[in-house]
C-alpha positions in Angstrom: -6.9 53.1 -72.6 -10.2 51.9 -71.5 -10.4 49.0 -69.6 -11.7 45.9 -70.9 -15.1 44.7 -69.9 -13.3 41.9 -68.6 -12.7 44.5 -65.1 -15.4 45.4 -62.6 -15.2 48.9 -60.8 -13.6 48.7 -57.5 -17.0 49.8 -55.6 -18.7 47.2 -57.4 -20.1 44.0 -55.3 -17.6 41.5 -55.9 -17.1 38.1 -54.2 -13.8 36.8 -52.6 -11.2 35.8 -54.8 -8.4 33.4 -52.5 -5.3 32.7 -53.6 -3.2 29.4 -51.6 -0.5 27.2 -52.6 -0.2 23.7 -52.1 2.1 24.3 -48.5 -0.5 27.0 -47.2 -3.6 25.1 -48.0 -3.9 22.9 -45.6 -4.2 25.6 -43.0 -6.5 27.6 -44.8 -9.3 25.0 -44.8 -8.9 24.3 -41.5 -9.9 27.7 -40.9 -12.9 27.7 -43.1 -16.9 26.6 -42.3 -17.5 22.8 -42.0 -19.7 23.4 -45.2 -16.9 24.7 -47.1 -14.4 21.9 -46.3 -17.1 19.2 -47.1 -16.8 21.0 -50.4 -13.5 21.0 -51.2 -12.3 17.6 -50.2 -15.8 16.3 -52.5 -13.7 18.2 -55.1 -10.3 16.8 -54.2 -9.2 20.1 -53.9 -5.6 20.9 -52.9 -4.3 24.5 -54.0 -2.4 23.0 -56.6 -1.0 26.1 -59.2 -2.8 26.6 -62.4 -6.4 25.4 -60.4 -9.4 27.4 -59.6 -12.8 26.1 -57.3 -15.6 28.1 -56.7 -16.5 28.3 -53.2 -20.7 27.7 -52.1 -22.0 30.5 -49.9 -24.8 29.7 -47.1 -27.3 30.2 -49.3 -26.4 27.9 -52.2 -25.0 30.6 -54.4 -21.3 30.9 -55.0 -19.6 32.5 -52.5 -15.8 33.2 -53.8 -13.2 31.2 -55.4 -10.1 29.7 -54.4 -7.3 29.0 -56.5 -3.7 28.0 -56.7 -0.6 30.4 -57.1 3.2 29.0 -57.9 5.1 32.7 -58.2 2.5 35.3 -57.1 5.0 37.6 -59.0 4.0 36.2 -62.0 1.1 37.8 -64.0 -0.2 34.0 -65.6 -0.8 33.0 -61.9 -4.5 34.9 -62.6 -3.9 34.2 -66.4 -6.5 31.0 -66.6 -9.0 32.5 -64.4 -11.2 34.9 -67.0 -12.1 31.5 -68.4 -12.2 29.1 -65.4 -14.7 31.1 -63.2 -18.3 31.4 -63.8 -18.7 35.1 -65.1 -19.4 37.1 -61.8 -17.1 39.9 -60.2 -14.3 38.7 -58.3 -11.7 41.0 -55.7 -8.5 39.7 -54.6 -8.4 39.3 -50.7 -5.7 41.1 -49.7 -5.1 38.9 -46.1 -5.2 35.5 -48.3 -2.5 32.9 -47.8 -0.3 34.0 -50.7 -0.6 37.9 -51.7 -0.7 38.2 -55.5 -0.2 42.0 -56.2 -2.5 44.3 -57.9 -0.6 45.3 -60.8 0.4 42.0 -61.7 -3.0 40.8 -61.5 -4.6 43.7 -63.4 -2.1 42.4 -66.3 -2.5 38.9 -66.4 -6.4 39.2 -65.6 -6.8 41.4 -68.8 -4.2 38.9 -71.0 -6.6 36.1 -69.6 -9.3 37.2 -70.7 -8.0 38.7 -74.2 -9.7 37.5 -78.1 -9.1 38.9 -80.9 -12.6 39.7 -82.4 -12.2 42.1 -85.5 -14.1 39.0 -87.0 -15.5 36.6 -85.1 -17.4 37.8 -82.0 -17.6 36.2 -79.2 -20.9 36.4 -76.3 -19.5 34.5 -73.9 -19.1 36.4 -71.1 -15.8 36.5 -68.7 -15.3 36.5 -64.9 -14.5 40.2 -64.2 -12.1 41.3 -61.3 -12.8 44.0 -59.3 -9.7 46.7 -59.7 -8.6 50.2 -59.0 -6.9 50.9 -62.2 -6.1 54.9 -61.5 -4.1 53.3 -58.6 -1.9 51.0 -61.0 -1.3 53.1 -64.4 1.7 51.1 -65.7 0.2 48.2 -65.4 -2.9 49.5 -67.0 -0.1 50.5 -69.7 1.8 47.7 -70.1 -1.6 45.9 -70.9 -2.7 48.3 -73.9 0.9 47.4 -75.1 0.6 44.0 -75.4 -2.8 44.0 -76.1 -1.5 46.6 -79.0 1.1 43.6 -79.8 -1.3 40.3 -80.0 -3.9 43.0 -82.2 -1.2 44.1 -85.2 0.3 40.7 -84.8 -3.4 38.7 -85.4 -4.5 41.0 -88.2 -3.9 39.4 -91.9 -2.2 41.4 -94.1 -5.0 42.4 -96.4 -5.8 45.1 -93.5 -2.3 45.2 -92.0 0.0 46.3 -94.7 2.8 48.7 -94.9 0.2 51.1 -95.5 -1.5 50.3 -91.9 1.4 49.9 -90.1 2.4 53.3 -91.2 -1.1 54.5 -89.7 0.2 52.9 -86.8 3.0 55.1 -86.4 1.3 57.8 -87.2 -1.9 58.0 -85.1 1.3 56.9 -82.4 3.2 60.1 -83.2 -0.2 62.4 -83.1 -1.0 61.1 -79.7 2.1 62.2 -78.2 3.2 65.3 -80.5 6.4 63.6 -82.3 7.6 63.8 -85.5 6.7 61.1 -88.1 8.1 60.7 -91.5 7.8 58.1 -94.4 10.2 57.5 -97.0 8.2 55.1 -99.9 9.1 53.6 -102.9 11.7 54.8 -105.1 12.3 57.6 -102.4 14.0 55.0 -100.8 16.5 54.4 -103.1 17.1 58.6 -103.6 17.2 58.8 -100.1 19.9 55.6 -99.4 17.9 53.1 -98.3 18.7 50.5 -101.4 18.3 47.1 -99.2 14.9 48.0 -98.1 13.6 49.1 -101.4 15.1 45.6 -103.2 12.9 43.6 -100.8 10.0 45.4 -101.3 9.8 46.5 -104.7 7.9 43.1 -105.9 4.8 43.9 -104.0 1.8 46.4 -104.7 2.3 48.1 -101.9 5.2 50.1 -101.8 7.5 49.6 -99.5 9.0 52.4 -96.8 10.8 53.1 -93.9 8.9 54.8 -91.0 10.1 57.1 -88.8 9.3 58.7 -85.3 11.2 61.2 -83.7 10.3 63.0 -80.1 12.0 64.1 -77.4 14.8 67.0 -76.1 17.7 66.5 -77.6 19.6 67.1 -74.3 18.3 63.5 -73.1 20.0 60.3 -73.9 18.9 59.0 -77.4 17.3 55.8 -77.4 16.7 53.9 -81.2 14.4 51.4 -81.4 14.0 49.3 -84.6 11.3 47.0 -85.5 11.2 44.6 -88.6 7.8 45.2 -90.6 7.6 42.0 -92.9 3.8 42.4 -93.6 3.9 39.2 -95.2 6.2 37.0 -96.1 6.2 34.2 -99.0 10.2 33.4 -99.0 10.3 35.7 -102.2 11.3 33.5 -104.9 12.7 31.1 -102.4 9.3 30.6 -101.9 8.3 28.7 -98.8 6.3 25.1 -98.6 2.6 26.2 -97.8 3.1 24.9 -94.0 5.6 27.4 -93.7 4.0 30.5 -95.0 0.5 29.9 -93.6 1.2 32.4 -90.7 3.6 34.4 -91.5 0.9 37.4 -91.4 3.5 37.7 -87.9 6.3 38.3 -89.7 6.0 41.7 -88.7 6.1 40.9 -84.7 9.1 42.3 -84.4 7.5 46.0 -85.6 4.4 45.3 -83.4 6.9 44.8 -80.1 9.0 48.2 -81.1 6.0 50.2 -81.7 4.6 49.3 -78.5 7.5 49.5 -76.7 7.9 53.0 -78.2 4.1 53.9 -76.8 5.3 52.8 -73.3 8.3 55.2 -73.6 6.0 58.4 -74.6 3.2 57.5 -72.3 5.3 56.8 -69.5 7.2 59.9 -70.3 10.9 58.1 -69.9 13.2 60.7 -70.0 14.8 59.7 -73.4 14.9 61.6 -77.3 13.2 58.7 -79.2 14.0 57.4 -82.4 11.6 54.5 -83.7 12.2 53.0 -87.0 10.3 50.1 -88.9 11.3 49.2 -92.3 7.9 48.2 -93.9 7.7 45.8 -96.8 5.9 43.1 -98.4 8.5 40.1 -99.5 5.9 39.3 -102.0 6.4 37.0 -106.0 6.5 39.1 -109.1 8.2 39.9 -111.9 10.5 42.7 -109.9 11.3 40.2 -107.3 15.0 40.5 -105.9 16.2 37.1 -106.9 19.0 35.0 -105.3 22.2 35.6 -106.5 21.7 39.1 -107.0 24.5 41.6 -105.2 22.7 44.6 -103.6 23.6 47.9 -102.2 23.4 48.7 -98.4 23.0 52.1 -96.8 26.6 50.8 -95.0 28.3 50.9 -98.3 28.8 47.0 -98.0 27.7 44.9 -100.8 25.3 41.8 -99.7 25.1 39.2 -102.5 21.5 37.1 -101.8 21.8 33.3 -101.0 18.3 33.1 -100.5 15.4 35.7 -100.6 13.7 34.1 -97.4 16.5 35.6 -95.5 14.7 39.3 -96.2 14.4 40.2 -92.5 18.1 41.2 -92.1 18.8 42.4 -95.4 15.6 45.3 -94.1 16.7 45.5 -90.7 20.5 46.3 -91.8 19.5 49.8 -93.4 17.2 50.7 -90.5 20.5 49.9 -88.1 22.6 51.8 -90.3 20.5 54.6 -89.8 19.5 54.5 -86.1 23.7 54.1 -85.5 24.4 57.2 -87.7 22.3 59.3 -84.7 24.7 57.3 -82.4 22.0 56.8 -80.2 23.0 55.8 -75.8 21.3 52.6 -76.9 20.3 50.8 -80.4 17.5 48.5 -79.8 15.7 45.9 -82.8 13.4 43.5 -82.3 12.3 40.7 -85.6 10.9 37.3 -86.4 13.8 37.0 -87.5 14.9 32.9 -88.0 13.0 29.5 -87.0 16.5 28.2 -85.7 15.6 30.6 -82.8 12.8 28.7 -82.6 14.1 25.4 -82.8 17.0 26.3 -80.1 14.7 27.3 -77.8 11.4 26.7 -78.0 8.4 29.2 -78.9 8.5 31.1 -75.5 11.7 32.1 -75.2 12.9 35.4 -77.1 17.1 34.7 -78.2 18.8 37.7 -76.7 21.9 39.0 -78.5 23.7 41.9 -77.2 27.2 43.3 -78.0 28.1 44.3 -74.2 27.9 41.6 -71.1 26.4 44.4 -68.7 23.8 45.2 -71.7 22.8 41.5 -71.1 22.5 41.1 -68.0 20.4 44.1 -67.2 18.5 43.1 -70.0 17.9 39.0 -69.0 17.5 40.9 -65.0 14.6 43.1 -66.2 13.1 39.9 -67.6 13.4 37.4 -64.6 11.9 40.4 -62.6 9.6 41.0 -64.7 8.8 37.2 -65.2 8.9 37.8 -68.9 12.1 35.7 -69.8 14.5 36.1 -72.4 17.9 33.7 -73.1 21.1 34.9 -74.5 22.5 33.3 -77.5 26.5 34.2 -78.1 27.5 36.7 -81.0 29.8 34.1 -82.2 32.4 35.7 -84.3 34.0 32.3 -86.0 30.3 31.3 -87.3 30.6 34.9 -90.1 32.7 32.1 -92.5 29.0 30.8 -93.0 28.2 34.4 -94.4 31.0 34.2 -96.7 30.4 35.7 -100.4 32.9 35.1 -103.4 31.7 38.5 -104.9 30.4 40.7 -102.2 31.6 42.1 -99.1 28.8 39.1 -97.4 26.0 36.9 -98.2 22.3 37.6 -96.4 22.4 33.8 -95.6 24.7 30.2 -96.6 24.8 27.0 -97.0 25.1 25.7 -93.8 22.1 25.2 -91.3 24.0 25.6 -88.6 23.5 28.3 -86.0 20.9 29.8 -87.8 20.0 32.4 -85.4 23.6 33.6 -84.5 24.2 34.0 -88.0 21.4 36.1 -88.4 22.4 38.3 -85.2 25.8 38.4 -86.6 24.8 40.0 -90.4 23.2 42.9 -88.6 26.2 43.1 -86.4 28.1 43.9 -88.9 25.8 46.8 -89.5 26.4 48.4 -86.0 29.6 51.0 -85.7 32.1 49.7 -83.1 31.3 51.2 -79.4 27.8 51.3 -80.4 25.2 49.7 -77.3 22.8 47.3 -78.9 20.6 44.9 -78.3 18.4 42.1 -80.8 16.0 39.7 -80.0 15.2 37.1 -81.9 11.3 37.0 -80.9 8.5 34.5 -81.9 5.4 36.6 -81.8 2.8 33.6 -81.5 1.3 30.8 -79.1 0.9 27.8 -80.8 -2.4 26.7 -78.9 -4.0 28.4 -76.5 -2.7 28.3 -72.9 -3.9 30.1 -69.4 -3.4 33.6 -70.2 -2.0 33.2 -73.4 -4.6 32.5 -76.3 -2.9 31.3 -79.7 -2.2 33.6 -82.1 -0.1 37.1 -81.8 1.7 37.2 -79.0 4.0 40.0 -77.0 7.0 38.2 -76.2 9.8 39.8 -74.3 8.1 43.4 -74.1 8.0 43.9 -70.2 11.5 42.9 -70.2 12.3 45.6 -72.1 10.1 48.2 -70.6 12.1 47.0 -67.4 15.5 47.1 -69.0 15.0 50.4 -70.5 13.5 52.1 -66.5 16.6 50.6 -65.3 18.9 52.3 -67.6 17.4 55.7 -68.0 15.0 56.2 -64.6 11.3 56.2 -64.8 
């Protein structure tokens, strides 16, 4: 990937970019040129985190900037400063008072500094950091990956439809020589896919399952599924206009798997890859699955539909069945999958289900390490009475509001064979409002966890 013009060269004439805290200030100022201290106590300055000052030179011109760091670890601590600087080229000084490292700072630099401009371009210019990308590949990578994420994620649907998100996985595949297949339309149902095809058959656009296969199949299989909801109106449980007005993200939780499957091939983990996203439009029409209905599942088990705004599982549960029938080491998915995620934990914080404690923890470790957070959220058994059908084997959703989020986890539990590793977050894909580092619109949520998790378990 190219960097973004929001980098300077590493040769190029940069000024001094300082990083303090609050505890470390104090000594710092002390050291520097009356001038300089005259400036920053006229600016009240104190190295508090999330604050930024340029710095006058002899001359009158800007000499640096200081600003204020809480973790250095964490890529946001650069996050605001695209925005906050005038727009000159800045280098990190390595002997500062707190040492933010280079990778992380490549990252949340280029996150900082990230719009979406397919449609509305922007001339105002960002500060640019000086930076020796050859030096820090992953991080380079891990930045096209979410920058991959926030792009599919912000595209509406009228250019990001089953249609492009199969071109997705496609021009993925050619890059890195893997296999790529899609099963569309009534294919689906020949083939055994039956769930996927009854969410999708209302739209225009067919809908499919996508496939990517690559790798020896001496190494440990890793499947990783991603729900592709291009859009989402409830189906004929059609949601209140509030409620559908972004759901152009309901595919986030394809957008996370496919990057998360570029950072596998490009980082060359030593793993056979499976990546699968279930691609469909939950759209009105006459062929709309309605509630009520009983449907088939690749499983064999019979789901009857409480309501069609529940589509993300009934999708996902054929794309598990699948991935499990390869019985992969480890059976990843990741979907926008309920708003009681939401509401039990806030927009920021992925749920995290897994069906093994160590799978957790190594997962939840990756992501404090990372300082890309996740929370767990129990798989708990009891709450399957709210799933409860009178005529099929379950229902896609109930009555009851309660638990949303674990009920959701536990339907496509059901879909995973005994003794099979898996893991399912529960992910947002969005900020609200813009924040330092973290524009609104599509967001990638969780993704450097994984990355983390996945190193962890299978070597880099």
């Amino acid at each position: 990937m190219p960097l973004p013009d929001c980098f300077a060269p590493p040769a190029a004439e940069a000024l001094p970019l300082i990083a303090v805290d609050p505890a470390r200030f104090p000594a710092w100022r002390a050291a520097q040129p009356s001038f300089v201290q005259a400036w920053l106590d006229a600016h009240g300055y104190r190295g508090d985190p999330g604050t930024a000052l340029t710095l006058p030179g002899p001359d009158g011109r800007p000499g640096g900037a200081v600003f204020g760091v809480a973790d250095p670890q964490d890529p946001m601590a650069v996050g605001a400063l695209p925005a906050l600087l005038p727009p000159l080229a800045y280098r990190l000084v390595p002997d500062a008072p707190v040492a933010v490292p280079a990778d992380r700072a490549l990252l949340g630099w280029g996150l900082g500094a990230y719009r979406f401009t397919r449609y509305l371009k922007t001339s105002r210019p960002v500060a640019r950091l000086a930076v020796d990308a050859a030096a820090h590949p992953e991080a380079v990578a891990l930045l096209a990956a979410s920058v991959e994420v926030r792009d599919l994620v912000n595209t509406p649907t009228e250019h990001l439809g089953p249609d492009e998100l199969e071109a997705a996985v496609r021009a993925l595949g050619e890059a890195h020589g893997a296999e790529v297949e899609a099963i569309r339309g009534m294919d689906l149902l020949a083939r055994g896919f039956p769930a996927i095809h009854a969410v999708g058959r209302a739209s225009h656009r067919a809908p499919r399952l996508l496939a990517l296969q690559h790798g020896d199949p001496s190494l440990p299989h890793l499947a990783i599924v991603g729900k592709g909801v291009c859009f989402d109106t409830g189906g004929l449980d059609v949601k209140p206009a509030d409620g559908m007005r972004n759901m152009k993200k309901d595919m986030g939780g394809a957008a996370h798997a496919i990057a998360l499957a570029r950072l596998v091939l490009e980082r060359r983990l030593p793993v056979r890859l499976t990546l699968l996203v279930p691609a469909v439009e939950n759209a009105l029409g006459p062929d709309a699955y309605r509630p009520g209905e009983v449907i088939a599942t690749r499983a064999g088990l019979s789901v009857e539909i409480d309501n069609t705004d529940a589509e993300g599982r009934v999708i996902l549960c054929d794309a598990i069945t699948y991935a499990a029938e390869q019985k992969p080491a480890l059976l990843m998915d990741f979907a926008t999958l309920t708003g009681a995620a939401r509401i039990a934990l806030g927009p920021d914080l992925p749920a995290l289900f897994a069906n093994e404690d160590g799978l957790a923890a190594d997962y939840l470790a990756a992501g404090t390490a990372e300082r890309d957070p996740l929370w767990r959220m129990p798989l708990w058994r009891p709450y399957l009475s709210y799933l409860k059908s009178p005529i099929a084997d379950l229902a896609n959703s109930g009555a009851s509001r309660m638990a949303g989020c674990v009920t959701a986890a536990l339907y496509l539990e059901r879909f995973v064979p005994d003794g099979q590793p898996w893991t399912h977050v529960d992910v947002y894909s969005w900020n609200d409002a813009d924040r330092p580092g973290r524009p609104a619109g599509g967001e990638a949520q969780g993704l450097r966890a994984a990355w983390g998790f996945l190193k962890a378990r299978f070597g880099a």
